[in-house]
KEKE-748693 format. One record per atom (N, C-alpha, C): residue in one letter; atom name; y, z, x. Coordinates in steps of 0.001 Angstrom, whole numbers, plus 500000, padded with zeros to 6 digits. Example, Ala and Ser with C-alpha at 12.3 -4.5 7.8 and 13.67 -1.06 7.14 Angstrom:
REC   type   atom    north       up     east
REC      a      N   494310   507800   513190
REC      a     CA   495500   507800   512300
REC      a      C   496700   507800   513200
REC      s      N   497750   507080   512850
REC      s     CA   498940   507140   513670
REC      s      C   500030   507870   512900
//
This chain:
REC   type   atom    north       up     east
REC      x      N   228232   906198   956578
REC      x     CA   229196   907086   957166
REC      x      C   228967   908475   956589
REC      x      N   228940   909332   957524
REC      x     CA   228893   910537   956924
REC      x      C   229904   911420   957349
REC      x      N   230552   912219   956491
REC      x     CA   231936   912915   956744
REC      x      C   231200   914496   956786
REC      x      N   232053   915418   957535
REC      x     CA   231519   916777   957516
REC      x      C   232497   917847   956440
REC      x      N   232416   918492   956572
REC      x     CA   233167   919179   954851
REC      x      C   234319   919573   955106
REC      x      N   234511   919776   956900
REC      x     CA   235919   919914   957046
REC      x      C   236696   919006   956982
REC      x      N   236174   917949   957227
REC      x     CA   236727   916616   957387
REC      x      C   237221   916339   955807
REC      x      N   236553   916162   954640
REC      x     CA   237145   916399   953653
REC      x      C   237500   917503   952640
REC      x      N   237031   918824   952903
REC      x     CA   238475   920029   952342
REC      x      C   239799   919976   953156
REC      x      N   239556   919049   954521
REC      x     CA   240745   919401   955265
REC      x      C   241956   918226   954644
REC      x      N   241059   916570   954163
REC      x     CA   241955   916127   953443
REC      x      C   242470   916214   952115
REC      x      N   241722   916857   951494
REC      x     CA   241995   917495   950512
REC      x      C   243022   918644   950032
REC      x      N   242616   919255   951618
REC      x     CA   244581   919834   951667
REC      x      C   245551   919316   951817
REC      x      N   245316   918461   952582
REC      x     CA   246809   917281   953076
REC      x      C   247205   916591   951640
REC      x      N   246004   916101   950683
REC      x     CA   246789   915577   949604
REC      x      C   247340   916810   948723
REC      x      N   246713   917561   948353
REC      x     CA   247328   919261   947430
REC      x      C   248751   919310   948136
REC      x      N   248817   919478   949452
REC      x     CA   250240   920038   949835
REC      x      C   251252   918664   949912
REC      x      N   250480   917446   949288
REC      x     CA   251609   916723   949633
REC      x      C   251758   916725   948044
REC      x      N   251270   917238   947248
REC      x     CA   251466   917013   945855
REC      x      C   251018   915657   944932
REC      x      N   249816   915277   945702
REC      x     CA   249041   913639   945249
REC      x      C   247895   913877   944174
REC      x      N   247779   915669   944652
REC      x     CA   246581   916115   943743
REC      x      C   246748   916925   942991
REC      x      N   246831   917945   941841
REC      x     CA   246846   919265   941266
REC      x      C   245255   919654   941177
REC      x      N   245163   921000   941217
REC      x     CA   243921   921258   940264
REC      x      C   243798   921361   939028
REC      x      N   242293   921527   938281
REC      x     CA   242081   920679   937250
REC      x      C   242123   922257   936479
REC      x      N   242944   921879   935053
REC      x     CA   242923   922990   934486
REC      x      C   242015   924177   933803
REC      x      N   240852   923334   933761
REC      x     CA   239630   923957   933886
REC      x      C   238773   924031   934641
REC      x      N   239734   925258   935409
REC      x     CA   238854   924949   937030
REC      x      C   236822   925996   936808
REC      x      N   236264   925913   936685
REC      x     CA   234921   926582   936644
REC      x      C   234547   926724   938233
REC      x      N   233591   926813   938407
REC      x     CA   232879   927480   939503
REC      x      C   233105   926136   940849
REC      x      N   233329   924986   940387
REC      x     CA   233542   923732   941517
REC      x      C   235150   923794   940889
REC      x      N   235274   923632   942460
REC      x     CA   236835   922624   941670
REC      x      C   237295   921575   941588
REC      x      N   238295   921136   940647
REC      x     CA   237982   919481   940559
REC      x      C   239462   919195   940359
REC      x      N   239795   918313   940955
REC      x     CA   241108   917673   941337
REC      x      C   241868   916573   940194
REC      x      N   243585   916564   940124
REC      x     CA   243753   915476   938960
REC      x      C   244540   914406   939917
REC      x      N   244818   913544   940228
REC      x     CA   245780   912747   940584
REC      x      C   246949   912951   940164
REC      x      N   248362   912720   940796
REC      x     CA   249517   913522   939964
REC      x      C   250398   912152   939862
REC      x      N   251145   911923   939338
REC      x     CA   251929   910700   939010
REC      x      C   252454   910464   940390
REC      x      N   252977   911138   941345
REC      x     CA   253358   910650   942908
REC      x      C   252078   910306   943680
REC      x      N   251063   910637   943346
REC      x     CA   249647   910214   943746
REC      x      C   249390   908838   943283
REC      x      N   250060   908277   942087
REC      x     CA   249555   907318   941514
REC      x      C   250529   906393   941814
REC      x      N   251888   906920   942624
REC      x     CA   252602   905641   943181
REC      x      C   252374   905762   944558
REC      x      N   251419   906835   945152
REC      x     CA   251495   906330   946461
REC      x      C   249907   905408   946813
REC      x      N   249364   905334   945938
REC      x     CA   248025   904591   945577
REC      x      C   248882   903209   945198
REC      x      N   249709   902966   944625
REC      x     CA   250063   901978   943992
REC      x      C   250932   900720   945173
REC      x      N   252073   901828   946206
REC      x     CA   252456   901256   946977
REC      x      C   251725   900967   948256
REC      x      N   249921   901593   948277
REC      x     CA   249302   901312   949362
REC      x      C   248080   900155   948658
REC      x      N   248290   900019   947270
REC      x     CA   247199   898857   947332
REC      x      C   248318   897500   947522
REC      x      N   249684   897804   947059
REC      x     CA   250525   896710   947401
REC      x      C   250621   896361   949105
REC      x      N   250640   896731   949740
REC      x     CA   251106   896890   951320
REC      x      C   249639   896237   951777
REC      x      N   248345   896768   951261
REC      x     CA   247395   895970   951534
REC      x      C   247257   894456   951264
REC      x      N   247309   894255   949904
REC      x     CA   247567   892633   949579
REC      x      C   248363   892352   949889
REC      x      N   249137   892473   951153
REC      x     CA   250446   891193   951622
REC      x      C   249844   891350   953024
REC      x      N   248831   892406   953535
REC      x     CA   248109   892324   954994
REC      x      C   247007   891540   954646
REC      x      N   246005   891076   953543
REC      x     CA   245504   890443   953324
REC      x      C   245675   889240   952889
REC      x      N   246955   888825   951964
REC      x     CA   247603   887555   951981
REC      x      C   247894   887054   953148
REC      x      N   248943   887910   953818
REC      x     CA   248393   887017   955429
REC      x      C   248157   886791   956094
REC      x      N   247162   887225   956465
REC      x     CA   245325   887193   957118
REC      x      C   245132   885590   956527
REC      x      N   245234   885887   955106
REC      x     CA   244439   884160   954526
REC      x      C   245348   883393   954983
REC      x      N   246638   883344   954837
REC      x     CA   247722   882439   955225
REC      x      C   247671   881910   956962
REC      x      N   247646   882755   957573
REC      x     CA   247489   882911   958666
REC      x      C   245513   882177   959400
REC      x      N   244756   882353   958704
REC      x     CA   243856   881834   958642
REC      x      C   243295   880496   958007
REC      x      N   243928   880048   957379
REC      x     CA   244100   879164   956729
REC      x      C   242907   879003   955725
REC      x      N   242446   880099   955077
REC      x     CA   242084   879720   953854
REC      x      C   241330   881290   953655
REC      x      N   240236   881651   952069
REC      x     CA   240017   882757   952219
REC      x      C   238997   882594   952093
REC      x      N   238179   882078   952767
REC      x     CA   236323   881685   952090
REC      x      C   235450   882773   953553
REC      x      N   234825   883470   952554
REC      x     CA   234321   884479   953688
REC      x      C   232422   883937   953275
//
């Protein structure tokens, strides 16, 4: 897959303005991003929401052997 740069500075704004990211306090010539504690619960409540779409997938499938 290849993404084009708007495609990610553009999400890269969406997380900054949602406040998921800060910049890094030593910003030098690149800039480099921190995760912000609301970043780290909305990572947290989307790996949860995944394992209960994947629990039941298996449930629903009746077993998990891929």
């Amino acid at each position: 897959m290849k993404l084009g740069a708007g495609t990610i500075y553009g999400e890269i704004k969406t997380l900054f303005d949602r406040g998921w990211i800060r910049t890094s306090e030593d910003v030098g010539r690149k800039k480099e991003y921190i995760i912000t504690e609301e970043g780290k619960k909305v990572i947290q409540s989307e790996i949860s929401r995944l394992r209960e779409l994947f629990d039941n997938g298996v449930r629903i499938t009746g077993g998990g052997k891929f």
